[in-house]
C-alpha positions as CSV (number, residue, x, y, z in Angstrom):
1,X,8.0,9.1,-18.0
2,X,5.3,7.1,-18.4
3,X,1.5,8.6,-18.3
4,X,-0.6,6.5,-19.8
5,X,-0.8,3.0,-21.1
6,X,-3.3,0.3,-22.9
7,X,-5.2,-2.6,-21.0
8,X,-7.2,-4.5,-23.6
9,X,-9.2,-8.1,-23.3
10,X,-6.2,-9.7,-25.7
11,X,-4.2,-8.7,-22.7
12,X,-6.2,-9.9,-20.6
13,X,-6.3,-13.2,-21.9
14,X,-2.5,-13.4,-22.7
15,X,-1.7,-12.6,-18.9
16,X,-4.7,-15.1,-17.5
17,X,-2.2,-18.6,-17.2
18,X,-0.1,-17.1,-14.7
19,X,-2.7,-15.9,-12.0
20,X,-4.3,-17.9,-9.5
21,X,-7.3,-14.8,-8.4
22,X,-8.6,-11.9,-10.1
23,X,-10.7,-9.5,-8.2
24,X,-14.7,-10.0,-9.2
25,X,-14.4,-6.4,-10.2
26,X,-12.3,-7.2,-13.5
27,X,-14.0,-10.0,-13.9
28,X,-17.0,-8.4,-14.4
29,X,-15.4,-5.5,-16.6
30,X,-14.2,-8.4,-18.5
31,X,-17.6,-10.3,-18.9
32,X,-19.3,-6.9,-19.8
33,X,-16.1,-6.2,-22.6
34,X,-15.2,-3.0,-20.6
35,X,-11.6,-3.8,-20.4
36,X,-10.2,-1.9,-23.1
37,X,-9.3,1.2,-21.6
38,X,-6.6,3.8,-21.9
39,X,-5.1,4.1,-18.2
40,X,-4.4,7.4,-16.7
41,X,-2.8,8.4,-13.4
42,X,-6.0,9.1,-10.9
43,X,-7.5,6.0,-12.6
44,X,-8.6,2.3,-11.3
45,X,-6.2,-0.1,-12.9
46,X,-5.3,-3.8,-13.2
47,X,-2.2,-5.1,-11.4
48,X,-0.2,-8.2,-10.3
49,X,0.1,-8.3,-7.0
50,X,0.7,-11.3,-4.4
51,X,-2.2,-12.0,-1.6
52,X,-3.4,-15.2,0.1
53,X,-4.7,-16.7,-2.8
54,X,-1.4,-16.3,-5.1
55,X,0.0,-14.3,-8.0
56,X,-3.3,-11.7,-8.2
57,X,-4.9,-9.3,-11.0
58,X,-5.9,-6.8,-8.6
59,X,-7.4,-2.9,-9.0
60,X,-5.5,-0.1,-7.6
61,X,-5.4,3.4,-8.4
62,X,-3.0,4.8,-10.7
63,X,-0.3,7.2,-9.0
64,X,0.0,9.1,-5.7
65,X,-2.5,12.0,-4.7
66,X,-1.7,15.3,-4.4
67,X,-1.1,17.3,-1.4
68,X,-3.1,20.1,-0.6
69,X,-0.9,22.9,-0.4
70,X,-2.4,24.8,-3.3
71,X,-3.7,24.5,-6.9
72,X,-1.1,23.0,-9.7
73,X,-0.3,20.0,-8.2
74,X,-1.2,16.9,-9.7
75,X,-1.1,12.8,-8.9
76,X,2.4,11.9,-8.9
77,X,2.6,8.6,-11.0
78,X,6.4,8.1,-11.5
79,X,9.4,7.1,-9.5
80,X,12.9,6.6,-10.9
81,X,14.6,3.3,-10.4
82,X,17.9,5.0,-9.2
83,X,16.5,6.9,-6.8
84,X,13.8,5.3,-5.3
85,X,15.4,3.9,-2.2
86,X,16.5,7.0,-1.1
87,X,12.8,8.6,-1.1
88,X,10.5,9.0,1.8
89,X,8.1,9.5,0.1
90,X,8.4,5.6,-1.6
91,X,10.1,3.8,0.7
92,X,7.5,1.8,2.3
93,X,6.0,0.8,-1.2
94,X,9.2,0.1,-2.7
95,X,10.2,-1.7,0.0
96,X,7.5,-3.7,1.1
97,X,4.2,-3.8,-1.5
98,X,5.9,-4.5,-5.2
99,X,3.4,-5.2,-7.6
100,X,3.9,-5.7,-11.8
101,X,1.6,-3.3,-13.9
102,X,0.5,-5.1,-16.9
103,X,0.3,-3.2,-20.3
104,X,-0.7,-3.7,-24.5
105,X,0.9,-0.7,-25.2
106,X,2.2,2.5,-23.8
107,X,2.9,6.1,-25.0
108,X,5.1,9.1,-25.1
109,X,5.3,12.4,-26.2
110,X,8.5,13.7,-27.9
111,X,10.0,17.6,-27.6
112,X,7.7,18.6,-30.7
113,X,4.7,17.3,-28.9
114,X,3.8,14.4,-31.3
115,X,2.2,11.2,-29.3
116,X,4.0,7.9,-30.0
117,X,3.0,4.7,-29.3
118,X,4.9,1.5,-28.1
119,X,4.5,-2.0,-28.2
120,X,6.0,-5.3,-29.3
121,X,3.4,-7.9,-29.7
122,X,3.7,-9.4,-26.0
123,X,2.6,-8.5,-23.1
124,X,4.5,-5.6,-21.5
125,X,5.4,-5.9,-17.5
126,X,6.8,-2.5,-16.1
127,X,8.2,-2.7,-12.7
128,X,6.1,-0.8,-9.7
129,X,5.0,-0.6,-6.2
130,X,2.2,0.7,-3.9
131,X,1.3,2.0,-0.8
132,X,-1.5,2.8,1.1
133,X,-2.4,6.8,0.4
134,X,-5.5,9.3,1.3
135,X,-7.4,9.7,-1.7
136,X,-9.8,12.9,-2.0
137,X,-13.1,12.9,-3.3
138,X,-15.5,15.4,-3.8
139,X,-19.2,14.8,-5.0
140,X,-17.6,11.0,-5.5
141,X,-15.3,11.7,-7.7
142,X,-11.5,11.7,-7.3
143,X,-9.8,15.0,-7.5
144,X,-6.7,14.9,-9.8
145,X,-5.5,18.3,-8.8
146,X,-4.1,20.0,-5.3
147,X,-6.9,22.7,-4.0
148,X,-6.8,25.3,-2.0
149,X,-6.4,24.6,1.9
150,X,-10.0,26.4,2.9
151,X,-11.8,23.9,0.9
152,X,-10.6,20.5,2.7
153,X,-14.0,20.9,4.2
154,X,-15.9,19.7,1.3
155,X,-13.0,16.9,0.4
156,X,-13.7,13.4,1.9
157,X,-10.8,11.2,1.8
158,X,-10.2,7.2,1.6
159,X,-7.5,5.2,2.6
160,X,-6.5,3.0,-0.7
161,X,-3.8,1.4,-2.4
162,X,-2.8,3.9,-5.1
163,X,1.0,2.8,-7.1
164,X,3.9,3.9,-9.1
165,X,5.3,2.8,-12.4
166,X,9.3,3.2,-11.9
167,X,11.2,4.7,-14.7
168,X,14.8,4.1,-16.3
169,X,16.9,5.6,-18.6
170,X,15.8,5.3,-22.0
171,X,18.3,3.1,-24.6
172,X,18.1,3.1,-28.3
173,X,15.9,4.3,-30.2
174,X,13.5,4.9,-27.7
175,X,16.1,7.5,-26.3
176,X,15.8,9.8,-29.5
177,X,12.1,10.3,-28.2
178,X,12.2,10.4,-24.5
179,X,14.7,10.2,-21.6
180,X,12.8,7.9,-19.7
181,X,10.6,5.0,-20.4
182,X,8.9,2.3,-17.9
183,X,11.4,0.1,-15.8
184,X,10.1,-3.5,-18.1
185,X,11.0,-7.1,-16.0
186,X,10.2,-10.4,-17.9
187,X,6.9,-12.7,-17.3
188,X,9.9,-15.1,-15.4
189,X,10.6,-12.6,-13.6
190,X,7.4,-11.4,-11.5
191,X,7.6,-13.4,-9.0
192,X,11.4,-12.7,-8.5
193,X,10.3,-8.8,-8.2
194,X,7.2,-9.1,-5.9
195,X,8.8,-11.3,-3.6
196,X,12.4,-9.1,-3.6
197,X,14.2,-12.0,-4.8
198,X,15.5,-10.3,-7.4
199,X,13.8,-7.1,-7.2
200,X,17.9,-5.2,-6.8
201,X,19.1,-6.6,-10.1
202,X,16.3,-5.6,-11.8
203,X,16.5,-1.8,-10.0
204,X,19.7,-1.8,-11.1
205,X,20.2,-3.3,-14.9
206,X,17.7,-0.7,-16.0
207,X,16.0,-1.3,-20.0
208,X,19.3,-1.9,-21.6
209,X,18.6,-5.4,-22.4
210,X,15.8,-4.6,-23.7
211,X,16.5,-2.4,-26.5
212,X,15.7,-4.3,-29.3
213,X,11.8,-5.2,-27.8
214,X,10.4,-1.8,-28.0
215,X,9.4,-0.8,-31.8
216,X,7.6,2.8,-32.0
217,X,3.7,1.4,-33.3
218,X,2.8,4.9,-34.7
């Protein structure tokens, strides 16, 4: 699984030579040094997407929300690469709006609860997609959490792009932690993954490759 992860202005910089846009909104985060942030799922997050003007750092909002079928339910923000296809739930995103989340770092929690955290120097690139979803807000705030089905008449919801990080089997040493980590593609590759020129390879080599990239930072 993968809950949270690290945008920072190193990143930021690192990632600027490929991109033709990025929105004025990071911009300005960037010229006001607001761009280190943790990213959680229900947040508003940089990603590479294409539009009209090119390969794009974009905002979007971190996961899908929940349905309001009762309390306990929470933004779903994983998808596993083996199984996507198969979901309704993901098929048009997978399908048809791929994007490439950038990340400094990520992090994971093994069985005994301890917080580790992952990085290898470089820019990471996880695999992901998103779709178009209705996003409650109440007092202008998102809620993370389903509610009760009496109260939708205080929710007001927006149609926005919201996406998914996809997840593999873990390899390695990563595996003696967690059984999942982030689906990673290389820079050359980003443009093979939005497009879906090569976006079933990648869904299908998983992490393996990859093994010897991710060191444990903590």
């Amino acid at each position: 699984m993968c809950s949270s992860y690290t945008f920072t202005p190193g990143l930021y910089q690192r990632i600027a030579g490929i991109l033709k846009y990025t929105a004025p909104s990071i911009q300005k985060a960037a010229a006001e040094n607001k761009l280190e942030r943790t990213l959680y799922p229900s947040g508003t997050a940089p990603v590479i997407s294409y539009t009209d003007k090119g390969l794009s750092l974009v905002p979007k909002i971190f996961g899908y929300p929940p349905v309001y079928s009762g309390k306990g339910q929470h933004f779903l923000y994983n998808a596993r690469s083996e199984t996507v296809l198969a979901k309704d739930i993901f098929k048009e995103g997978i399908r048809n709006h791929r994007i490439v989340i950038p990340a400094a770092s990520y992090f994971e929690w093994d069985r005994s609860k301890k917080k580790h955290a992952f990085e290898t120097g470089e820019p990471l690139y996880f695999a992901g997609f998103y779709d178009m979803r209705a996003v409650p807000f109440k007092n202008n705030k998102i809620i993370t959490t389903g509610i009760k089905a009496e109260d939708k008449t205080q929710i007001i919801e927006k149609n926005l792009p919201c996406f998914i990080i996809l997840t593999t089997k873990a390899h390695g040493k990563y595996g003696e932690i967690h059984d999942r980590m982030p689906l990673l593609i290389r820079e050359s590759e980003i443009m093979d993954w939005i497009s879906g020129k090569g976006a079933g390879k990648i869904l299908a080599r998983g992490n393996e490759e990859f093994n010897q990239l991710i060191i444990d930072a903590q």
